[in-house]
N, C-alpha and C positions, 0 to 999 in steps of 0.2 A: 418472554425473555427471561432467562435465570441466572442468575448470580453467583459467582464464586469470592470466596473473601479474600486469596491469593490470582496469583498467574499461572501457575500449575497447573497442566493439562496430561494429564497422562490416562493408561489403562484402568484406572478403577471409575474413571467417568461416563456416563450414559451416553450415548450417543444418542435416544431414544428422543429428542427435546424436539421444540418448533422453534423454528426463525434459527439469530442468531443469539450465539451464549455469550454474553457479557462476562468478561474477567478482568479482575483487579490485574495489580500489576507489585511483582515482590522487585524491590530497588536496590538489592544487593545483587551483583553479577561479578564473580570471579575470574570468569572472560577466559571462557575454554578450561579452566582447572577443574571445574565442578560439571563442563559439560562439551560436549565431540563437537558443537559446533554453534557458534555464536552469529548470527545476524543482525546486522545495520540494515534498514528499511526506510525508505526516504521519498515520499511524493510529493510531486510539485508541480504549478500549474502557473507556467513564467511568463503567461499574457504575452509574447514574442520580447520578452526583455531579459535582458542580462548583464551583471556586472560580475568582475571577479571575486569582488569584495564577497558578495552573496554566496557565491558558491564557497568558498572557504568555509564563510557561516554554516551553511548547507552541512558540508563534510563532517565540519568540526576537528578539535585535536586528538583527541581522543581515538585512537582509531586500533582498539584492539581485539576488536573483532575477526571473527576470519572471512567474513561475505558481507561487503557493500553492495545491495541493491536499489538502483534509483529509475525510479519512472518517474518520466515528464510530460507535459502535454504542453499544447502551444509553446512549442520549442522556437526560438527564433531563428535566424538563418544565415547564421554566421559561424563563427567558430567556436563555436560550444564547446564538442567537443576534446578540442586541442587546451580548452581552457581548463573543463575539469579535467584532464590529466595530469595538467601542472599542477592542481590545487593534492593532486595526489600521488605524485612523479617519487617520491620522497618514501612512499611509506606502501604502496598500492599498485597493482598493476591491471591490466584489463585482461580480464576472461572470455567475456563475448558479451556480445553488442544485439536487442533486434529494434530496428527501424523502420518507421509508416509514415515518412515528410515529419510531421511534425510531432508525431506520437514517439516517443522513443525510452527502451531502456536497456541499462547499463549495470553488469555485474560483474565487481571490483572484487580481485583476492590481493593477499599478503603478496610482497616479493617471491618468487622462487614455489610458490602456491601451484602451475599447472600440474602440479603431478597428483596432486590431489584429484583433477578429473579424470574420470569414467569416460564418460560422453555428455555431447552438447548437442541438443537442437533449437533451434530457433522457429518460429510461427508468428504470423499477423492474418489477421483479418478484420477486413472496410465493414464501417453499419451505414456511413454517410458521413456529409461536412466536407468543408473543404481544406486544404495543402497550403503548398506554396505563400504565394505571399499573407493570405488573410489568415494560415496556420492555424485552423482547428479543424483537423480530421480526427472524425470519430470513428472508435473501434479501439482494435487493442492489438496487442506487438506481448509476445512470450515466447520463456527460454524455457525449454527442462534442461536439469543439467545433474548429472551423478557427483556429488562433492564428497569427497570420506567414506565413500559409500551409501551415502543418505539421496533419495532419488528426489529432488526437489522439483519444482513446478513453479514458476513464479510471470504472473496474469496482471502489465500495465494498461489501463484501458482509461477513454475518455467518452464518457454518453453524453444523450442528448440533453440538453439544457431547459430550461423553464419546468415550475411547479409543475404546472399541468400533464404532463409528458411522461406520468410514472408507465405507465402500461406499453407505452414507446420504450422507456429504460429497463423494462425488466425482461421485455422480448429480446433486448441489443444484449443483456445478462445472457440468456439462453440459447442465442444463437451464436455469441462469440464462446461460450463455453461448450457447446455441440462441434464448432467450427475448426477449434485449435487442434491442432496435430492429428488431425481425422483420415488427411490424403495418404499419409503413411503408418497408417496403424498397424501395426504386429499382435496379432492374440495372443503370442507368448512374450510377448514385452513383460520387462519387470514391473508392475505397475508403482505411478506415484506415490510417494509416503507422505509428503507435505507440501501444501499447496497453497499459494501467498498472493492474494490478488490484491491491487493496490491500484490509486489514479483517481481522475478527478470524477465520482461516479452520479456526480450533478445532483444524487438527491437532496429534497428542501424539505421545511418545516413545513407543515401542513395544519391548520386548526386554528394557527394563531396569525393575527398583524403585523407590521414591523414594530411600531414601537413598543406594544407591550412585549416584546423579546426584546427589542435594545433595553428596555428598563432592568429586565429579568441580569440582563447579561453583565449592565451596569452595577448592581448588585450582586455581582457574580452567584448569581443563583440560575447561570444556564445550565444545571445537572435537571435543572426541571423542566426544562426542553425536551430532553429525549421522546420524551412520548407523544411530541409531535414530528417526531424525523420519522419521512417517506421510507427510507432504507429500512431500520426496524419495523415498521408496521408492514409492509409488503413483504419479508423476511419472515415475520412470525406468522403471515396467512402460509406461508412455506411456496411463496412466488419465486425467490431468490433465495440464495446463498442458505440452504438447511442446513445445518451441522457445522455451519461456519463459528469461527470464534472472533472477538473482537475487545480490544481491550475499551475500559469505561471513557466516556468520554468524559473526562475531567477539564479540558482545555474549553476554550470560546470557541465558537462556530467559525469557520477559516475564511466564510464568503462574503458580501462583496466587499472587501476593503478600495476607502479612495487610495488610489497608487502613490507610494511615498510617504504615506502617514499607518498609523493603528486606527484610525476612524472608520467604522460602517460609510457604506454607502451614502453619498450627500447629491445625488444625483435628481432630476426628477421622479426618476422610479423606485425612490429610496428603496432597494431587496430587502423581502426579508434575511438576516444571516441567518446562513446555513452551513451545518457540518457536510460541507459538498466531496471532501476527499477524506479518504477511510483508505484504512491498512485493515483488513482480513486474513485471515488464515484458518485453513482446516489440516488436524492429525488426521489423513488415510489411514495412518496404519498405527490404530493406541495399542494393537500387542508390545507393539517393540519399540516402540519412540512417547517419550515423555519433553513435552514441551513446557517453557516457562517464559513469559511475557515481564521482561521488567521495566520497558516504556512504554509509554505511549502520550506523545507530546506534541502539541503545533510550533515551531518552528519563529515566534512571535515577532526575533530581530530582524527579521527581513519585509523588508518593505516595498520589493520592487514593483510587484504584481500584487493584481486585484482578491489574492488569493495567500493564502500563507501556507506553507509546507506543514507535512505532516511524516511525524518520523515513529517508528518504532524499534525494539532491540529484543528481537527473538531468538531464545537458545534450545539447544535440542540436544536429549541425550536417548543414546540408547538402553533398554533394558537387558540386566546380567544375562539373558536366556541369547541376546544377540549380540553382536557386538557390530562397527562401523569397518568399512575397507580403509587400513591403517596403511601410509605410505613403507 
């Protein structure tokens, strides 16, 4: 795993690396003046619950971005989504939708924004789990979508659960990414430039107990974790996600929280916590798109689910030699 000391991703970077590349994160964002197009990125894993309160949270006010992306998993089964629309009626409109029962994701543009697209596809594909009422089907639900001109790719998925299961989790990686838009492929399609997978991807810490992690974390010294997160270490044997980027994990492990409080797990099976949901992203195309990470944050005030959101704020510009499709 290699380091960058900013969020800066552009063409003078190697692609040449194993696993995923860890990147800082630059905190200044001028929100489209400095770059063609700004990203809001938001997963969340709602244990079938919901308030609107939460979702506001979720959103936030802020909303100057030009693409809200949110994938959810155990969605519940009610009126969701008539609820985030109002938490966005105001400022936000919907682009398109792809849906799997309970897997589902959602990407938000500005008012008066369709003209901005190109074209839209939608894709899901089943690994297992169940729908309906016990709502956790696993697999994943994805859009391509042309915004600006920039060919985007964005991959909401929920794997399988428990430690032991990585080699389960990494096969449901490579068959859901063999699987997506396979039925209609075009060899002269434009290919993707930027590609954002995101959801609850169930991997845990490996090597250590609960409580010498709850102490670790208690002393907010869980940066010393990472080198037991499954995700990294099956990443850098180049099992999963190669060339992928990842901003540092600064925040606390998102997993299992008691529902309604900030407390770890108090259950008989005290979990260990784990960083179980992750925002990834890979540059296709470093000639011409230079990327910059300026969040990456757990979503802390929300308490409903056993899980806490995880948000990012992806900007992307092109270089002088191209330019974006300008309305």
């Amino acid at each position: 795993m290699k380091r960058k000391a900013r969020g800066i991703i552009n063409n003078e970077d190697t692609i040449d690396h194993e696993g995923i590349k860890t990147v800082g994160v630059d905190n200044c964002c001028n929100f489209s003046t400095t770059s063609d197009l700004c990203i809001c990125i938001l997963t969340w894993n709602m244990n079938g619950q919901v308030a609107y309160e939460d979702i506001e949270k979720l959103v936030g006010r802020d909303r100057r971005f030009d693409l809200l992306v949110i994938g959810l998993q155990e969605v519940p089964r009610n009126n969701f989504p008539r609820l985030l629309e109002k938490a966005l009626v105001e400022t936000h409109i919907l682009l398109g939708k792809a849906v799997m029962q309970s897997l589902q994701l959602y990407v938000y543009g500005p008012r008066n924004s369709e003209s901005f697209i190109k074209e839209l596809k939608v894709d899901k594909h089943a690994v297992g789990g169940c729908g309906g009422l016990i709502g956790r089907k696993k697999g994943a639900v994805a859009m391509r979508i042309n915004y600006k001109g920039i060919e985007l790719q964005f991959i909401s998925c929920h794997l399988s659960a428990h430690a032991h299961k990585v080699e389960q989790r990494n096969s449901q990686c490579r068959r859901i990414s063999h699987a997506l838009f396979s039925k209609n492929w075009y060899p002269y399609a434009r290919p993707t430039q930027v590609t954002v997978w995101l959801g609850d991807l169930n991997y845990r810490l490996q090597g250590i107990t609960t409580f010498p992690a709850r102490n670790l974390i208690q002393k907010n010294l869980h940066r010393l974790l990472t080198s037991k997160d499954q995700l990294l270490q099956e990443a850098e044997r180049r099992q999963i996600f190669d060339g992928y980027c990842e901003g540092t994990l600064a925040f606390k492990p998102t997993f299992k929280y008691n529902i309604g409080s900030s407390n770890y797990d108090t259950s008989h099976k005290v979990r260990v916590p784990s960083w179980t949901d992750r925002i990834l992203f890979k540059i296709e195309d470093l000639r011409n798109i230079n990327a910059t990470l300026y969040s990456y944050n757990s979503v802390d005030c929300i308490d409903s689910s056993d899980h806490k959101p995880v948000k990012a704020h992806l900007c992307l510009k092109y270089e002088k030699h191209s330019s974006p499709r300008r309305s």
